[in-house]
C-alpha positions in Angstrom: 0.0 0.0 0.0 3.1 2.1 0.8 4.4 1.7 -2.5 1.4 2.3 -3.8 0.6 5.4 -2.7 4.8 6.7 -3.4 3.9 5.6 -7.1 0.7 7.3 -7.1 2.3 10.9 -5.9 5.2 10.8 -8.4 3.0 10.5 -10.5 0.8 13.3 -9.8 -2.4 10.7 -9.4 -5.4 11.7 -7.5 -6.5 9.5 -4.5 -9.6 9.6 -3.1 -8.7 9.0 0.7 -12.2 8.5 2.0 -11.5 5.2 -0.7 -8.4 4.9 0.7 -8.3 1.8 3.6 -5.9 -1.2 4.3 -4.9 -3.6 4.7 -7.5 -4.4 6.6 -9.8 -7.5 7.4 -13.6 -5.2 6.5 -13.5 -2.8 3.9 -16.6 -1.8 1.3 -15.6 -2.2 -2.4 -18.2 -1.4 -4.8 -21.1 -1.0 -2.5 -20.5 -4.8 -1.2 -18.3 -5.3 2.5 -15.8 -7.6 1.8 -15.3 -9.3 5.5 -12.7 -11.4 6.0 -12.9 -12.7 9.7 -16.1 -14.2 9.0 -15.5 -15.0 5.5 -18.2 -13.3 4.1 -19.9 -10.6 1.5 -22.7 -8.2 2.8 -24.6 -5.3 2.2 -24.2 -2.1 3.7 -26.6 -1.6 6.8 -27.7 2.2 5.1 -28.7 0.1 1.8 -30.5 -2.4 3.7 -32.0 0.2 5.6 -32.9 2.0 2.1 -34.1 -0.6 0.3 -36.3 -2.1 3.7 -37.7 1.7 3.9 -38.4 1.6 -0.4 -40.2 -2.2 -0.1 -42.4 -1.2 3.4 -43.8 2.2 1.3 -44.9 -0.3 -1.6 -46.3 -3.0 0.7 -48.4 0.0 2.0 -49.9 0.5 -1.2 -52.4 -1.0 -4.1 -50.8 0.3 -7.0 -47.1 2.0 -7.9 -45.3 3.4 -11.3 -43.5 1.6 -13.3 -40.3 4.0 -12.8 -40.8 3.2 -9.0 -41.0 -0.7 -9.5 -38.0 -0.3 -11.9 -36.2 1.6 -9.2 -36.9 -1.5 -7.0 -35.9 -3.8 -9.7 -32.4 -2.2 -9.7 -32.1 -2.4 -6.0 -33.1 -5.9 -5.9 -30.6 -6.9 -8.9 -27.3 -5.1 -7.0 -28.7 -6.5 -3.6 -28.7 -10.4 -5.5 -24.9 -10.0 -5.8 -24.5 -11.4 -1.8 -28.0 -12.4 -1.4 -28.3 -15.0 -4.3 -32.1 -16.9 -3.0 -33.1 -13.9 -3.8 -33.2 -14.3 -7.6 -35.9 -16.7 -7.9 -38.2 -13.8 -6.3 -37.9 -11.0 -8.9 -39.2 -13.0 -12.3 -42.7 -12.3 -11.4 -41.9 -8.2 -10.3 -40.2 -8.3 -13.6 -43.0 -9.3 -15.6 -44.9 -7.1 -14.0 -43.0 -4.3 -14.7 -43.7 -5.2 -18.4 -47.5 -4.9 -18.6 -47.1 -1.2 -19.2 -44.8 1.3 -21.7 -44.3 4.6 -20.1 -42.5 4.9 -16.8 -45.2 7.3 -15.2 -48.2 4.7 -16.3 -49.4 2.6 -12.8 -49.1 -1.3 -12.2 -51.7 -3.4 -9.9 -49.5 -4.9 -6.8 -51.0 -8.1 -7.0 -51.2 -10.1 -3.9 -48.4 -12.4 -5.3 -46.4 -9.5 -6.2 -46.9 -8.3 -2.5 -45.5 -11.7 -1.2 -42.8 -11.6 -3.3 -41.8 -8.4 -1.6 -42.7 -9.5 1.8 -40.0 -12.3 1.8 -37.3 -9.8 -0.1 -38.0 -7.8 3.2 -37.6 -11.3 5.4 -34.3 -11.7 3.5 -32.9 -8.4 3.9 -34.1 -7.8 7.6 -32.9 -10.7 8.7 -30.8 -12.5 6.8 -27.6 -10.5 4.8 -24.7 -11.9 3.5 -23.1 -15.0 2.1 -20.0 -17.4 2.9 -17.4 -16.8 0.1 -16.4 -20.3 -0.2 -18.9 -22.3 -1.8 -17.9 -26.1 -2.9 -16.9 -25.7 -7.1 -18.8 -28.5 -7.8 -22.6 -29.7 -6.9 -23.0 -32.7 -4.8 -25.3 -34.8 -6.2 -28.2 -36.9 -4.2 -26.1 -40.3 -4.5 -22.9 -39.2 -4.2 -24.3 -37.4 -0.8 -26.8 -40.3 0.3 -29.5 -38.1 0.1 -33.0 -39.8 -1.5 -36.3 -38.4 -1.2 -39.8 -39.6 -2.9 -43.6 -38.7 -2.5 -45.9 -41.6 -3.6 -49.1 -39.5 -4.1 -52.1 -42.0 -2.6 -49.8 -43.2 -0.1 -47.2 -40.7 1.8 -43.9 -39.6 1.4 -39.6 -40.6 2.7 -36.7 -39.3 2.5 -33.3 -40.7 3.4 -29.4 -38.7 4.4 -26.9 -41.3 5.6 -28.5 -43.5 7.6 -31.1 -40.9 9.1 -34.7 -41.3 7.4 -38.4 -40.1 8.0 -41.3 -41.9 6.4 -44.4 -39.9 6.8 -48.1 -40.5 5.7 -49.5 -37.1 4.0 -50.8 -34.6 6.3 -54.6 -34.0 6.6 -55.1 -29.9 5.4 -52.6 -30.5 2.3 -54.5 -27.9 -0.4 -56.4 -29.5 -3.3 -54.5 -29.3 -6.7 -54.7 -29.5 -10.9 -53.3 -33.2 -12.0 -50.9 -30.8 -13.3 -49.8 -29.7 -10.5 -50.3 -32.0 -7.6 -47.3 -34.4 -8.9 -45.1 -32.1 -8.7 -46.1 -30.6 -5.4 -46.4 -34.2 -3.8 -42.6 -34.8 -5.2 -41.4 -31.0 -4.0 -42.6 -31.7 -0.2 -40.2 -34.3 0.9 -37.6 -32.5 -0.2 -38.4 -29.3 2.1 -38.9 -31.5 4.3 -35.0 -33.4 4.3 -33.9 -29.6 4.2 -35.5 -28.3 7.2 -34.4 -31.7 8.9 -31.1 -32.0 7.5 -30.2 -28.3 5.9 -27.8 -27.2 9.2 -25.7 -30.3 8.0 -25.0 -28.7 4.3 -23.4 -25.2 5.0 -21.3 -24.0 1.8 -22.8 -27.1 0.0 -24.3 -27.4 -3.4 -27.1 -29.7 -3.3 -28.2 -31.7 -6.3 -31.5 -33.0 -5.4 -32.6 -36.1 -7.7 -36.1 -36.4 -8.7 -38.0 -38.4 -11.1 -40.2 -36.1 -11.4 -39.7 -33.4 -14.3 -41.8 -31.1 -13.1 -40.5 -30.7 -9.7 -37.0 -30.5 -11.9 -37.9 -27.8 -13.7 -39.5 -26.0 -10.7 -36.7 -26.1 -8.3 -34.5 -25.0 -11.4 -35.8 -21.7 -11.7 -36.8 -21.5 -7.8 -40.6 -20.7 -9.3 -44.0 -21.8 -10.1 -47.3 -20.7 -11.3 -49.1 -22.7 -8.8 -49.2 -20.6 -5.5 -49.4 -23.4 -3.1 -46.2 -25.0 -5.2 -44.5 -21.5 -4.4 -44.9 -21.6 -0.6 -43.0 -25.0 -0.4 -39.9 -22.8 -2.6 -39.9 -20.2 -0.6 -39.6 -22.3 2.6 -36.5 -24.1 0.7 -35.2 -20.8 -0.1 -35.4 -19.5 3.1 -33.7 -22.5 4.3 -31.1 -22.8 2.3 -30.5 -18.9 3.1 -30.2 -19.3 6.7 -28.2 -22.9 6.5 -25.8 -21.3 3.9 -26.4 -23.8 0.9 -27.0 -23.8 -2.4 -29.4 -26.4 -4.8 -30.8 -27.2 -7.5 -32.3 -30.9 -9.2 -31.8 -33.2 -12.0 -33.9 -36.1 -13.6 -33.3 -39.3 -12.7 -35.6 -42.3 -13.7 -37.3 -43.9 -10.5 -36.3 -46.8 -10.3 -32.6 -45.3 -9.0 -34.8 -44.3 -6.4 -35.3 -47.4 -4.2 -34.4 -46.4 -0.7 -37.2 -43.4 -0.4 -39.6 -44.9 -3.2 -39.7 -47.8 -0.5 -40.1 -45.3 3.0 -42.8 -43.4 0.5 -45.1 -46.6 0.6 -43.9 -47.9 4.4 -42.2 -50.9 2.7 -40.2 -51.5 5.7 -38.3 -54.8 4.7 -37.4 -53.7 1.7 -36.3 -50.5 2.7 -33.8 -52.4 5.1 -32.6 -54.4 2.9 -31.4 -51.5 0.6 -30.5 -49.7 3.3 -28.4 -51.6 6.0 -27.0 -49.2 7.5 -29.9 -47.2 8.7 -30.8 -45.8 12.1 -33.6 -48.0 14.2 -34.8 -44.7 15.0 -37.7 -42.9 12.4 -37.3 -39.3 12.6 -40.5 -37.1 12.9 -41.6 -35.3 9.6 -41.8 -31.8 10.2 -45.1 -30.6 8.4 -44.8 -27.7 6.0 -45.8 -24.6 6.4 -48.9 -23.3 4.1 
């Protein structure tokens, strides 16, 4: 830095000092704070603050401009840079922003839209920031020991190294389209091994197998047009946000998926017969929320 700043003087080179710090193990660079005792990238607490003040005067109203949805839009894409769940939340504010030209012209703040906003509130009010170190490379679902399956008369399993639940469906589960209740059904056991297992997977990226295409494609882009299908993403966002992970899926045919197509449809024997190695002990099934 010494040398730095010599070559800088010679040289008749302007320094801002106010931009000027080090070394040090906090500093801001481009808007983000670079931390280095806890390893991590954050926001600024006065854009937080900013951008919890701009989403709280929206929630408070029916209708906004498109120049002030944009402006959120722009607030939202900088503030993805450290809080990366947050991208699945801004394709439907993005569309919206679309269904009229001008800037000063007004959009409807639907009651999805308001959600939407609602959790980027949740995120930025609670949790900010994200471990630099990810693993390079996605784990995948065998690799990790991780199975999970929803038979959709019957009830649902899911498996991580020896640890398993097996779970008949719960009672107030909303009625769905044949279009989407598969993919529902096969979406729910998977929140469900996060919020169970999650705290286990910190700086991991999780490859969750399904043979459902669907459910693939849903947990892909982290959306869904089904509301009810949305609630179960948001609660595997919002996990993965607070237990520091990162997912997505990929297509497998079903029968690789023994060990939780048997727990799915309480085939007991046959489950330990795949599974050896499993704990006596069924873990409770945590239901999730609507």
């Amino acid at each position: 830095m010494a040398i730095m700043m010599t070559i800088f003087k010679r040289l008749n080179i302007p320094i801002a000092k106010h931009k000027t710090e080090g070394p040090v193990t906090c500093l801001e660079y481009l808007g983000i704070i670079l931390d280095s005792n806890k390893m991590e990238a954050r926001l600024p607490n006065i854009k937080v603050q900013r951008i919890c003040e701009f989403i709280s005067k929206l929630l408070s109203k029916s209708s906004c401009t498109k120049r002030q949805l944009l402006q959120l839009l722009g607030h939202f894409n900088f503030a993805t840079r450290v809080i990366l769940p947050g991208r699945s939340f801004l394709s439907y504010l993005i569309n919206l922003s679309t269904t009229v030209k001008h800037l000063n012209e007004f959009v409807h703040l639907t009651k999805e839209c308001k959600v939407d906003l609602e959790f980027w509130l949740r995120f930025l009010s609670n949790w900010n920031g994200i471990t630099m170190f990810h693993d390079c490379y996605f784990t995948s679902s065998y690799d990790f020991e991780l199975y999970t399956d929803a038979a959709s008369t019957i009830g649902f399993g899911g498996y991580f190294q020896g640890k398993w639940f097996s779970s008949y469906w719960p009672v107030n589960l909303p009625t769905l389209t044949d279009n989407s209740s598969m993919a529902f059904f096969e979406l729910y056991p998977i929140v469900v091994a996060a919020l169970l297992w999650g705290h286990l997977w910190p700086c991991k990226k999780i490859l969750f197998w399904c043979d459902n295409e669907a459910t693939v494609a849903i947990v892909r882009k982290g959306r869904s047009k089904c509301l009810e299908i949305m609630k179960l993403m948001r609660q595997l966002t919002w996990c993965a946000a607070q237990s520091n992970f990162h997912f997505s899926a990929k297509h497998v045919p079903g029968h690789i998926n023994q060990i939780s197509d048997a727990l799915s449809r309480f085939q007991m024997t046959r489950f330990r017969k795949l599974a050896p190695r499993q704990s006596r002990t069924l873990i409770h099934a945590p239901v999730c929320q609507k």
